[in-house]
C-alpha positions as CSV (number, residue, x, y, z in Angstrom):
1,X,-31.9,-18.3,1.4
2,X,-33.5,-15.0,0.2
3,X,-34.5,-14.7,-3.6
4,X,-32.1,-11.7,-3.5
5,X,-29.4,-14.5,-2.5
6,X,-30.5,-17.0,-5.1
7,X,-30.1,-14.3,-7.5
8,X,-26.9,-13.1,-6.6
9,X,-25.5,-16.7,-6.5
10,X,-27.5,-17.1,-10.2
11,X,-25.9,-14.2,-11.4
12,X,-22.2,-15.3,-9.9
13,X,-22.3,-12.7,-7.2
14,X,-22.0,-13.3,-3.8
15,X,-23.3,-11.2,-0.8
16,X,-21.8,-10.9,2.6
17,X,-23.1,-8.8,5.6
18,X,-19.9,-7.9,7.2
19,X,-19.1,-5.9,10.6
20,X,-15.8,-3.7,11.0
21,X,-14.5,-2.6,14.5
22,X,-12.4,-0.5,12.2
23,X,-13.2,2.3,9.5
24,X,-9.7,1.8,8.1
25,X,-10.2,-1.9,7.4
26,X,-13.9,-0.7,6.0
27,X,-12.3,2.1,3.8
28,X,-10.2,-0.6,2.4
29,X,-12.5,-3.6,2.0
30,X,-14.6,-1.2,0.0
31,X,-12.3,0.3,-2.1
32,X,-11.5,-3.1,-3.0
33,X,-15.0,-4.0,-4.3
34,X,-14.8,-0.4,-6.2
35,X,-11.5,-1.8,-7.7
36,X,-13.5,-5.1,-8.8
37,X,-15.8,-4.0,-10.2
38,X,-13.2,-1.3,-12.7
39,X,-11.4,-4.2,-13.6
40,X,-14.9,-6.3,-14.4
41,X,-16.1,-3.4,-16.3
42,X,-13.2,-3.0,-17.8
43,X,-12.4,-6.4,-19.1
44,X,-15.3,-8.1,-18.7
45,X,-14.2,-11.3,-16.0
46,X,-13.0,-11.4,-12.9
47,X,-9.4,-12.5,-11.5
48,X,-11.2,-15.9,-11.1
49,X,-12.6,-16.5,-14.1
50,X,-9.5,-15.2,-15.6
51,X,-7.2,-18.0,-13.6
52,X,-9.4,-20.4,-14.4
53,X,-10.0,-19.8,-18.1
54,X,-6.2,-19.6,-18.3
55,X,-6.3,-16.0,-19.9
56,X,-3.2,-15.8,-18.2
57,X,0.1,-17.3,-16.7
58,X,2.0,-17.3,-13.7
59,X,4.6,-15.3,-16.1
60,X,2.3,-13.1,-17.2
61,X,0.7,-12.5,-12.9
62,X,4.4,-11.6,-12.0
63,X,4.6,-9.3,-14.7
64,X,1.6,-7.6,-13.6
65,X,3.0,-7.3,-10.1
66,X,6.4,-5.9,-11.3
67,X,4.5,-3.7,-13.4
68,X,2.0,-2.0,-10.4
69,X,4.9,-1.9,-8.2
70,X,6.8,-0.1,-10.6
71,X,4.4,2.2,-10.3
72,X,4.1,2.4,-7.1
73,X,7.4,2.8,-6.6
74,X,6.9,6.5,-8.8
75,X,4.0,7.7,-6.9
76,X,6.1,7.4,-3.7
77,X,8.5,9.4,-5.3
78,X,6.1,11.6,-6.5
79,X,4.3,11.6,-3.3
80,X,7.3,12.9,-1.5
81,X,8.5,15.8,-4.1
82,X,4.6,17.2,-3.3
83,X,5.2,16.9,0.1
84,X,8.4,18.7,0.5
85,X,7.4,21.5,-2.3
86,X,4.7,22.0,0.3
87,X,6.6,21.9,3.5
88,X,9.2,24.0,1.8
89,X,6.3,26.5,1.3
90,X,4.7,26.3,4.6
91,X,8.2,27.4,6.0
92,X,8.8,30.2,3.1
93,X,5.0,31.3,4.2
94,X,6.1,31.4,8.1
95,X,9.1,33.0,7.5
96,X,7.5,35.8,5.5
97,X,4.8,36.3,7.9
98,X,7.3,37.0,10.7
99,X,8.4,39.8,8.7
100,X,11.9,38.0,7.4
101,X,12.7,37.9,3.6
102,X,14.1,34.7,4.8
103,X,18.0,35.9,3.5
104,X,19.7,34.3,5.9
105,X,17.6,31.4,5.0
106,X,19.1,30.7,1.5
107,X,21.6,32.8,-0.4
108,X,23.0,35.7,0.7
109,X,21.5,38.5,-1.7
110,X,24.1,40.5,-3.5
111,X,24.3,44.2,-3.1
């Protein structure tokens, strides 16, 4: 074992040399230690430590889960509003750009 091992393991951190056939899988695992180490920062433990030190309950884990998919739930929504307000203006932009107002498009303008 290195002395950068044995001090990592000291310190409660653990290293792992890891090889990924695929970025996506890479993108992830990372943005999962990112995510770790927010929450750390933020609160000062770990998920483990916080299981184990009972700073929480099942209850209190399903709430959690309800809660961030919940959430997730709106930024779907969210997500897809954005993308139609754009596709809607990537059509309005080709339609103009063909030399149509686009009437016959949408409502019929009134003389």
């Amino acid at each position: 074992m290195s002395s950068r091992e044995i001090m990592d393991s000291m310190s409660g951190t653990n290293t792992r040399t890891m090889s990924f056939r695929d970025p996506v899988v890479e993108n992830v695992c990372d943005k999962f230690l990112r995510r770790s180490d927010v929450g750390y920062e933020k609160y000062g433990r770990t998920l483990h430590t916080e299981r184990t030190g009972k700073h929480k309950d099942l209850l209190g884990y399903l709430n959690d889960i309800q809660e961030e998919l919940m959430d997730a739930i709106l930024y779907i929504q969210t997500a897809r509003e954005e993308m139609f307000d754009q596709m809607e203006e990537l059509r309005m932009n080709n339609i103009m750009r063909n030399g149509n107002n686009g009437e016959h498009y949408g409502t019929k303008k009134e003389s």
